[in-house]
DOTORDREN-584630 format. One line per 5 residues: for each residue x, y, z of N, C-alpha, C. Coordinates in steps of 0.1 Angstrom, whole numbers. Each point is the difference from the previous one (the first is absolute). Layout:
# residues N
X Y Z X Y Z X Y Z; ... .
END
This chain:
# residues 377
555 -129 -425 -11 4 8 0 -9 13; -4 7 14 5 -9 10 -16 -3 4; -4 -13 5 -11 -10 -2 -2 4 14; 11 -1 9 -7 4 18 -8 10 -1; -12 -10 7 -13 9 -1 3 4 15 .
-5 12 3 2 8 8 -10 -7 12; 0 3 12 -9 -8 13 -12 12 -2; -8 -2 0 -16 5 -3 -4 1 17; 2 11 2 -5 8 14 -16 5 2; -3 -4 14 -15 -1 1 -4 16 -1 .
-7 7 -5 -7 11 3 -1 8 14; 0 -7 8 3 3 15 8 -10 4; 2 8 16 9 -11 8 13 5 3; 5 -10 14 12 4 9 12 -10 -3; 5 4 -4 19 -5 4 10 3 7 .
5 -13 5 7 4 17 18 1 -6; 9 8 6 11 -3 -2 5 7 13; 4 -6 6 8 0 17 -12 -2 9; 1 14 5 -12 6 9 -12 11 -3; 5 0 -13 -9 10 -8 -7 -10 -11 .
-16 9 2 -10 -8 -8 -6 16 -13; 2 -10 -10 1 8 -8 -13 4 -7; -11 7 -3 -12 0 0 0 6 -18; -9 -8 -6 -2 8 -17 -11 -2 -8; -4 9 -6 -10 -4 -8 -11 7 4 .
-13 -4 -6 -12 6 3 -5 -7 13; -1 10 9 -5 -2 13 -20 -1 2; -8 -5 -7 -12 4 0 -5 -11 2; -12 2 -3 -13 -8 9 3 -11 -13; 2 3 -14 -1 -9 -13 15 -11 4 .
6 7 3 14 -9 7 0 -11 15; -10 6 1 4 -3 18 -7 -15 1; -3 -13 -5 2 -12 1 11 -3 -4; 14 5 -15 13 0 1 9 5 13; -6 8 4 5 6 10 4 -4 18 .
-15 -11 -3 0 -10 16 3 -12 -2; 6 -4 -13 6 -12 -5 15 5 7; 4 12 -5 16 0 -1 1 6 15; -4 5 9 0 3 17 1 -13 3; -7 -9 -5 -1 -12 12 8 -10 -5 .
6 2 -10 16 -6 2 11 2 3; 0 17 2 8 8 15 10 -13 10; 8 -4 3 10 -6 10 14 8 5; -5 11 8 16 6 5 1 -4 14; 13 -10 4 1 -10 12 6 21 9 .
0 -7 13 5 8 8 -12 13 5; 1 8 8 -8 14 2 11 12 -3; 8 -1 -10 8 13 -4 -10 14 -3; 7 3 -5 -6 12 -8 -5 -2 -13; -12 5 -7 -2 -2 -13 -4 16 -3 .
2 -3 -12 -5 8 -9 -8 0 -16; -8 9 -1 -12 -1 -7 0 12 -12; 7 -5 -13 3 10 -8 -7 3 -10; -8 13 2 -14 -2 -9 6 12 -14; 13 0 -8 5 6 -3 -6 -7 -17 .
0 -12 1 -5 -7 -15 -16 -2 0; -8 6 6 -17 4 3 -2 12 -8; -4 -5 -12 -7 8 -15 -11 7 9; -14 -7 4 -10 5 6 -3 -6 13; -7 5 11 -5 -8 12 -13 6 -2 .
-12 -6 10 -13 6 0 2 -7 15; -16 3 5 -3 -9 13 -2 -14 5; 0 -7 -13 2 -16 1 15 -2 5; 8 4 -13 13 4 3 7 3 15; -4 9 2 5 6 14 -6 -9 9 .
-10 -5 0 -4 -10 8 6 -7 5; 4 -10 -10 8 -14 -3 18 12 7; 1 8 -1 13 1 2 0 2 17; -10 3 5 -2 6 15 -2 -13 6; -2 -12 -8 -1 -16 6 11 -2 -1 .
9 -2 -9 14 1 -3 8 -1 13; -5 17 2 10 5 9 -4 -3 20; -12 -5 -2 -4 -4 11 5 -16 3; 3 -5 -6 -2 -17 -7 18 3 8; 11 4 -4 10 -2 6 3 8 13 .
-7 13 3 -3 1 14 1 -6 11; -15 -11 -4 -1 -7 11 12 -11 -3; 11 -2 -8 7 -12 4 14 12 4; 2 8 8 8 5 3 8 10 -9; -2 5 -11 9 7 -5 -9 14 -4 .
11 7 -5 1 13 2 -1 2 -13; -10 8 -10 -4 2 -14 1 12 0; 7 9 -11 0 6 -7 -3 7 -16; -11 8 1 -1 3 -13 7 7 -7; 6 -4 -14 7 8 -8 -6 7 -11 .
7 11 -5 -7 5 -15 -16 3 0; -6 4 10 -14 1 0 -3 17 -10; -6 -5 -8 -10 11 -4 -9 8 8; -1 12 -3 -7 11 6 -17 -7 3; -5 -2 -12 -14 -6 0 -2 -15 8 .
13 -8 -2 4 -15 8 -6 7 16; 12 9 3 2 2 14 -16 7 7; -8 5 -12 -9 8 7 -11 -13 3; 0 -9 -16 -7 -13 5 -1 -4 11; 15 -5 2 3 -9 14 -5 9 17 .
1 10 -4 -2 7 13 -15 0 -2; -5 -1 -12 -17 0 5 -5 -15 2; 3 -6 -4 -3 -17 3 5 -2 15; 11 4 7 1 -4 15 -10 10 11; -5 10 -10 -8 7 14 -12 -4 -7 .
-4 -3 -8 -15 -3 -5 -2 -16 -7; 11 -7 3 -4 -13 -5 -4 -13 9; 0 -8 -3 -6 -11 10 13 -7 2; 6 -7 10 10 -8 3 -11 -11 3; 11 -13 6 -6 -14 8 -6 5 13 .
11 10 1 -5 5 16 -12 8 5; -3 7 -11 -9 11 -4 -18 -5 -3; 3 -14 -7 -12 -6 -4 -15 -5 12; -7 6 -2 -10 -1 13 1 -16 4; -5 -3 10 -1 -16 4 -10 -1 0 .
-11 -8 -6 -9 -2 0 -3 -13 2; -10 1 14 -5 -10 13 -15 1 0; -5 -12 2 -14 -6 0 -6 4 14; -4 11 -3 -9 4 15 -3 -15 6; -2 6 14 -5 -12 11 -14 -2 -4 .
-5 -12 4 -20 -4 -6 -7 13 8; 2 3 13 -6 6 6 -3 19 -6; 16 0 -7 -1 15 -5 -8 -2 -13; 1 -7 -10 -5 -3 -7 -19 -4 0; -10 -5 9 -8 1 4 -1 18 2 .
7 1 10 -5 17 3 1 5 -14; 11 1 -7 -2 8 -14 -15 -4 -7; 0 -10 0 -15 -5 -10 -13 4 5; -1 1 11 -14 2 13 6 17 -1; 9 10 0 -2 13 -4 -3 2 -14 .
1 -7 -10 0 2 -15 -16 -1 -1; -3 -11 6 -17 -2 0 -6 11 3; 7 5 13 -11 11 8 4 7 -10; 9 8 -1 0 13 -12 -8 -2 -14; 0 -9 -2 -7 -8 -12 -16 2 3 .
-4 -3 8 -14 2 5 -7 9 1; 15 9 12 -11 17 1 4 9 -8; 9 1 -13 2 2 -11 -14 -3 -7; -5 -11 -3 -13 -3 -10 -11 4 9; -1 -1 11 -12 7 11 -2 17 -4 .
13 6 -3 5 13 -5 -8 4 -13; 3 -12 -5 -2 6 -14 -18 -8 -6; -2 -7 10 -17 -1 -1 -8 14 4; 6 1 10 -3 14 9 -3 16 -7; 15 -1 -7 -5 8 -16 -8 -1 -8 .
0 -13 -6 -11 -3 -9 -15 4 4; 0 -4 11 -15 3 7 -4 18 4; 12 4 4 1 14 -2 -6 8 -12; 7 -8 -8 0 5 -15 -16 -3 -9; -8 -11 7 -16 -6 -3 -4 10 4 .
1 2 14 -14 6 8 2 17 -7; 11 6 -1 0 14 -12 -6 -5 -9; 1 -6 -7 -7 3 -12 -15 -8 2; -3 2 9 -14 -9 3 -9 12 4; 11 12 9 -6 5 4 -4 12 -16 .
7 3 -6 3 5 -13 1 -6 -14; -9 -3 -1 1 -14 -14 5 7 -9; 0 17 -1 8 1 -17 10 2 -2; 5 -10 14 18 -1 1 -1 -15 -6; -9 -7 -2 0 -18 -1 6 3 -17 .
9 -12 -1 10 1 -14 -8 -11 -10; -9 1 -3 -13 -11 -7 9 -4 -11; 9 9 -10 0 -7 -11 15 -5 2; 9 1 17 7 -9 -2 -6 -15 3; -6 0 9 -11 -12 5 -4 -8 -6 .
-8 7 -15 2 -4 -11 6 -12 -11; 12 15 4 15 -11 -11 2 -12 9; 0 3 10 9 -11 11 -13 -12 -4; -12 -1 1 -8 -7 -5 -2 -7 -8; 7 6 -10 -1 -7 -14 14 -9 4 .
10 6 3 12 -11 2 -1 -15 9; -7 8 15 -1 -9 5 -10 -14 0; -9 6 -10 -14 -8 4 -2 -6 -15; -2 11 -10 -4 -5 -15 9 -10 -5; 14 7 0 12 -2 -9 4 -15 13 .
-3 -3 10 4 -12 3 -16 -14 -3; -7 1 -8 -9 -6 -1 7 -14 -10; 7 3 0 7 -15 -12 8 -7 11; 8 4 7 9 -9 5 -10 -7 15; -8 11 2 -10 -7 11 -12 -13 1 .
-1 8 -17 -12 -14 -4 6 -12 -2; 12 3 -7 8 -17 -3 3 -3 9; 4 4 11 7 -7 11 -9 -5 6; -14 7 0 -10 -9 8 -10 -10 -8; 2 1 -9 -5 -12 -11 6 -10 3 .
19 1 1 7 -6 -3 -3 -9 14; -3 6 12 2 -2 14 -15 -9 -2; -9 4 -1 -14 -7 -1 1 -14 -6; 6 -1 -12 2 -15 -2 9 -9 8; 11 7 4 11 -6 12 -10 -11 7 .
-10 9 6 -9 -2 12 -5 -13 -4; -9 3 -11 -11 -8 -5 13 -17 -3; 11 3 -6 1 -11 -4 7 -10 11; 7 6 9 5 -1 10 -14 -10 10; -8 9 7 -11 -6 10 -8 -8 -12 .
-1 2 -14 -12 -11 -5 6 -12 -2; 15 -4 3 3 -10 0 -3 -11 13; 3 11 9 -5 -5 15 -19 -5 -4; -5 10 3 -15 0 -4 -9 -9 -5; 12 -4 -9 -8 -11 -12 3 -15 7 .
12 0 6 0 -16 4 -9 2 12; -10 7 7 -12 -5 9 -11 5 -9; -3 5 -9 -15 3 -6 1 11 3; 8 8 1 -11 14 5 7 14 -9; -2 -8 -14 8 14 -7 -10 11 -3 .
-11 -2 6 -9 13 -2 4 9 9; 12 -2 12 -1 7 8 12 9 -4; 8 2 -12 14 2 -2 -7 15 -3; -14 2 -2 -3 14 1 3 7 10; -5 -5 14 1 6 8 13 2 4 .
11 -6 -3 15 -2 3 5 11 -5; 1 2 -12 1 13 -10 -8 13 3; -11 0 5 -5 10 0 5 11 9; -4 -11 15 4 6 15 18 4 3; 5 -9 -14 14 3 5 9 12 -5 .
-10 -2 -9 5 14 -10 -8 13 5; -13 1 7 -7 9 2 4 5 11; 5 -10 13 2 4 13 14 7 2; 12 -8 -10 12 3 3 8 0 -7; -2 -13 -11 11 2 -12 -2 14 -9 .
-8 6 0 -1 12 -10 4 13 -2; -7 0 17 5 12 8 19 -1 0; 4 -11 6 14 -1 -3 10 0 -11; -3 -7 -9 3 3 -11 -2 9 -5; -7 7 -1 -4 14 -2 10 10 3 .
-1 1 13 11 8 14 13 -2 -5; 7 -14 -8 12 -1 -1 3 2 -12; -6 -1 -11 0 5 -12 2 15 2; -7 4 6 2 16 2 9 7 5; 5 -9 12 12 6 1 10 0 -7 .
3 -15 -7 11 1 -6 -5 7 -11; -8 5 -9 -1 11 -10 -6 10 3; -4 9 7 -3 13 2 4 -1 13; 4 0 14 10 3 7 14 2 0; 7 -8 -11 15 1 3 -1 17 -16 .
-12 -3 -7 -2 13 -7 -2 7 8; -5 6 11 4 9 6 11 8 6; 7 -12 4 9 1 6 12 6 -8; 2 -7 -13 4 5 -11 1 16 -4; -12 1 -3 -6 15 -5 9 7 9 .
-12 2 15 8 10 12 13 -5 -1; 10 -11 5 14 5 1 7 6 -11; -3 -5 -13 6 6 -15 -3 21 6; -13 4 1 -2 11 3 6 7 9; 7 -9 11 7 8 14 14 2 -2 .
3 -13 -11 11 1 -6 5 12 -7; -8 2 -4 3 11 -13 -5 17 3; 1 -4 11 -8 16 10 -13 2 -4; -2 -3 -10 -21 0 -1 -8 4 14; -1 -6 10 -7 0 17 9 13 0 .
10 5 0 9 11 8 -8 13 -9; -3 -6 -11 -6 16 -13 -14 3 9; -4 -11 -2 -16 1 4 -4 5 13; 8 -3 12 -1 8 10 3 11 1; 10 5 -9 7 15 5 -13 3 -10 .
-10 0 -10 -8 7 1 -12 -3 5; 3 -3 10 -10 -1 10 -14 -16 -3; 3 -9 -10 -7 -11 -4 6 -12 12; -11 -6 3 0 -10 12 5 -12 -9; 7 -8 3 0 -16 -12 -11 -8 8 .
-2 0 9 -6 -10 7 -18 3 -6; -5 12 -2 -7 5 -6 -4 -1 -14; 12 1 -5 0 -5 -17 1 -12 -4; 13 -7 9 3 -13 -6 -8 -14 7; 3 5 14 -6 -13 10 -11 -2 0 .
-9 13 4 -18 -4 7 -5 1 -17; 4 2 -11 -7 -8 -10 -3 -15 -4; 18 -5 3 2 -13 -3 -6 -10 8; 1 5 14 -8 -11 10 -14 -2 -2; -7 17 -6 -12 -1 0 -5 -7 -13 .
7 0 -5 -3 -6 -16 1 -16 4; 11 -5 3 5 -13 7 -15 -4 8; -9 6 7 -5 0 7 -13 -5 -3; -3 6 -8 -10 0 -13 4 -9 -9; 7 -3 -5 4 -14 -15 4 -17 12 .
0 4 7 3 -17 11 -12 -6 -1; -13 6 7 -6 -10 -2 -8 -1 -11; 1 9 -12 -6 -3 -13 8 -10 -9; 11 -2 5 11 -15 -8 -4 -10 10; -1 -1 11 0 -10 10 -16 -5 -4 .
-9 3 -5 -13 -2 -7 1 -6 -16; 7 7 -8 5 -4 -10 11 -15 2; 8 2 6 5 -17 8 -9 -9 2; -13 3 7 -6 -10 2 -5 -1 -10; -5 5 -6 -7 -5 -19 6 -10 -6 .
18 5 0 3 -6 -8 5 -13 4; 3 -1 16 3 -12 6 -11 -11 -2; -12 4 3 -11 -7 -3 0 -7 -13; 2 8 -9 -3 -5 -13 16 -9 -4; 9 -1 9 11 -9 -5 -3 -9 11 .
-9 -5 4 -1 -10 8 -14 -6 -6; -9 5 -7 -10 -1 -9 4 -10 -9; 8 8 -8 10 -9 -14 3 -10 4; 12 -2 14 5 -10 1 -10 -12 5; -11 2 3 -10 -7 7 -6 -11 -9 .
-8 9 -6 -2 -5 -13 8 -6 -11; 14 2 1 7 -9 -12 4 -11 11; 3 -2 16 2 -8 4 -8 -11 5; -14 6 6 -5 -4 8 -12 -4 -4; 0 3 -17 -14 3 -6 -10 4 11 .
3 13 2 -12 11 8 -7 7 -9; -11 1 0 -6 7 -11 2 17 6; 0 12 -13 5 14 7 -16 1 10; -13 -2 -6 -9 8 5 -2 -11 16; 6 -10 -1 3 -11 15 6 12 8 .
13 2 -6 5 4 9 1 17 7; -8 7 -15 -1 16 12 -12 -5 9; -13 -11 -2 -8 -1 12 8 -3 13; 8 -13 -1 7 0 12 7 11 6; 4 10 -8 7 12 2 -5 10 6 .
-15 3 -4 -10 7 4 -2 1 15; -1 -17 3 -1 -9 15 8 2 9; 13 0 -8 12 -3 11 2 12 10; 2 10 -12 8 14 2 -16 9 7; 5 1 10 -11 16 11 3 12 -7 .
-4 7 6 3 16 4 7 3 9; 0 -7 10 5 0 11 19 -6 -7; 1 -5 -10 14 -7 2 5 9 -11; -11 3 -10 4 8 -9 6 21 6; -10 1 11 10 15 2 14 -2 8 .
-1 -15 8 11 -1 4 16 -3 -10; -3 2 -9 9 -4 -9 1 18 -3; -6 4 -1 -1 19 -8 2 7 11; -7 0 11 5 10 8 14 -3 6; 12 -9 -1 13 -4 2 5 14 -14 .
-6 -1 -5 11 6 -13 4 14 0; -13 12 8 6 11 2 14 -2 10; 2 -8 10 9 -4 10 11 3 -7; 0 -12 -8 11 -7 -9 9 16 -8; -15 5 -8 6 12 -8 7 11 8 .
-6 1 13 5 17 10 21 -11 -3; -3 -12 7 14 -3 5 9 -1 -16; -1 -7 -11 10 4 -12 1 15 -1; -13 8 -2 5 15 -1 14 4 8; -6 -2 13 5 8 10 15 -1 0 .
2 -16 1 12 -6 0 13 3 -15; -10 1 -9 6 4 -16 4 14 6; -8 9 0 1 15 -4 12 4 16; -1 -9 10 11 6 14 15 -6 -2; 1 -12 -11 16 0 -5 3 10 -13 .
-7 3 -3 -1 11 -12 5 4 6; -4 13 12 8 6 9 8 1 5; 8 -12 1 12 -4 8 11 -3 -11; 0 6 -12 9 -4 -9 10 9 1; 11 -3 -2 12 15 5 12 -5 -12 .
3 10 -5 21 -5 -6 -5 -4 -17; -6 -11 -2 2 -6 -18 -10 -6 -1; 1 -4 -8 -6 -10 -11 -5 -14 8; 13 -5 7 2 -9 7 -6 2 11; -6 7 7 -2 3 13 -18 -1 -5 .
-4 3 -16 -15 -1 1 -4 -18 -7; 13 -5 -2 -1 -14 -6 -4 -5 13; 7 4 14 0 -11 9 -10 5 9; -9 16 -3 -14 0 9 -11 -8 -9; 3 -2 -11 -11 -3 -5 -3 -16 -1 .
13 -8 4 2 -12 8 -8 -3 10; 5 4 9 -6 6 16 -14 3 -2; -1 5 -5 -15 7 -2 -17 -16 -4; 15 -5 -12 -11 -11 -3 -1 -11 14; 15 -3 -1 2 -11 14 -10 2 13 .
-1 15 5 -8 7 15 -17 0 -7; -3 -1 -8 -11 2 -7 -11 -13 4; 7 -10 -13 -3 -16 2 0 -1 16; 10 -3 5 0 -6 9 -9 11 12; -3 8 -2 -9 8 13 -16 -1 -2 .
1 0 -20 -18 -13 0 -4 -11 4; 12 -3 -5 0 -19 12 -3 -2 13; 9 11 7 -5 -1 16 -12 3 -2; -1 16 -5 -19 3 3 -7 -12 -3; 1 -4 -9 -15 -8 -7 5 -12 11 .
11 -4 6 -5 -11 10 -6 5 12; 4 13 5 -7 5 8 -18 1 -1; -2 5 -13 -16 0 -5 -2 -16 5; 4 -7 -4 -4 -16 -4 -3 -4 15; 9 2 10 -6 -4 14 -6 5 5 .
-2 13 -3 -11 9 8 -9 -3 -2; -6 -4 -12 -8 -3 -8 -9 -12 7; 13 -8 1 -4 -15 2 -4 0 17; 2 8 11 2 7 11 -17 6 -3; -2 5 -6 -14 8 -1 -13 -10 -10 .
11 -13 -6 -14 -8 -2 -7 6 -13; 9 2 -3 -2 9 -19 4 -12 -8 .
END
């Protein structure tokens, strides 16, 4: 029995003998890291003639043909003159569709970093469109009030309703703890200050006014967006996705009717009945901590609370909240709208949606805060 074991040949790959390169094996995407191993050990000195004999090529696909159209460009540019041998019918129809439809070095876009200046212009036109786009679609909404204002037994009550129960009931847990949680922050925070001059009877009023004027209202506003805004946004793009808005119009049903002017109105209605509810609970987590810190007694401290907190500072805290609620609606339910293509396209409005949300309360409510302070409120 003869023991020479035989040379064990790669699955793919080229072997050179003269001027001819000899091509074998499976040509495919499963080969083709064997395949850029054995090209790029390629060495034929001179710019003669070569040739490229695809006579031992079991299969090729488009990886395949790829790698072979680099091949053949690869000694091109060093002067020589390539020839394909033994090409298959299916090879040859490959190759001819990869040079009129595939990408070369030459082919590949160049991609260059706009000048600052074009770049400004792009962002300052994205704004404006951005702007009178939502001017557009306020424009509608309000369209869409004053009908059914003029005709109430067009008003959609038992979506208003639902939207109600989601936005206002079903967020009563995460609102209260947050502002429990925020009310002791307060309390333990300033009663530390407080206490080193004597004046921890005043940590009422610290808590009260802060949570009633602004923390509440805010927190409130951002809680909301991020859980019933980017759910809007949600809802509507899943629905525009899936032609839902395209059904509903061709029979003649408005969405902005059905879906929008309930949600805002409902939004509209549940803001400042949590932003009330915040203050309860904020109060009473600055209460607790008062008392286990500062030994404040509770009935000490709703008198000072009684004292601190007006009318006057208390609607300024509530009337911010319809504000707050028109802008998460509006902003949730107009990236709804703007969802186009997948899945992906309603992951990244509903992103957006939260990000423009938050951050357009914040301005407002600093805007309220100097006006405010401007008018001596």
């Amino acid at each position: 029995m003869d023991k020479t074991a035989a040379p064990v040949r790669d699955p793919a790959g080229i072997s050179i003998d003269g001027r001819v390169l000899y091509c074998f094996g499976q040509w495919t995407v499963r080969y083709l890291q064997d395949l850029e191993k054995s090209q790029a050990r390629l060495r034929l000195p001179g710019s003669a003639d070569i040739t490229l004999d695809m006579a031992g090529v079991a299969s090729i696909d488009s990886g395949g043909a790829w790698l072979l159209l680099r091949i053949v460009e690869r000694f091109e540019k060093d002067g020589a003159k390539v020839t394909i041998a033994s090409l298959t019918p299916h090879a040859a129809e490959l190759l001819d569709l990869l040079k009129q439809t595939g990408f070369t070095r030459d082919k590949l876009p160049q991609l260059k970093s706009a000048p600052l200046l074009a770049r400004i212009g792009r962002s300052a036109h994205e704004g404006t469109d951005y702007a009178l786009n939502m001017l557009a679609f306020i424009g509608a909404i309000g369209r869409v009030f004053l009908r059914q204002l003029i005709r109430p037994g067009r008003i959609r009550w038992r979506q208003i309703s639902d939207s109600l129960a989601e936005a206002g009931y079903k967020a009563l847990g995460i609102v209260g703890l947050l502002s429990f949680l925020l009310g002791i922050v307060i309390a333990y925070q300033g009663g530390i200050q407080l206490r080193q001059y004597g004046a921890s009877l005043f940590i009422a009023d610290l808590v009260g006014l802060s949570m009633v004027r602004e923390l509440a209202p805010l927190i409130t506003a951002i809680i909301i967006a991020g859980r019933t805004g980017s759910a809007y946004t949600a809802q509507i793009g899943t629905m525009k996705v899936t032609e839902e808005l395209d059904a509903w119009r061709s029979m003649g049903i408005d969405p902005l009717e059905l879906l929008v002017l309930p949600k805002l109105l409902a939004l509209i209605i549940a803001m400042p009945l949590l932003t009330v509810y915040a203050d309860i609970m904020g109060v009473l987590g600055g209460m607790v901590m008062a008392n286990s810190q500062l030994d404040l007694s509770f009935s000490t401290y709703l008198q000072r609370i009684g004292e601190a907190i007006t009318l006057n500072s208390y609607m300024i805290g509530i009337g911010k909240t319809p504000v707050f609620a028109a802008i998460v609606a509006t902003i949730g339910c107009y990236q709804g709208f703007q969802v186009s293509g997948s899945a992906e396209s309603v992951g990244r409005r509903t992103t957006v949606s939260v990000v423009q949300s938050i951050f357009a309360v914040i301005v407002v409510d600093a805007i309220f805060s100097v006006a405010f302070s401007y008018l001596g409120m």
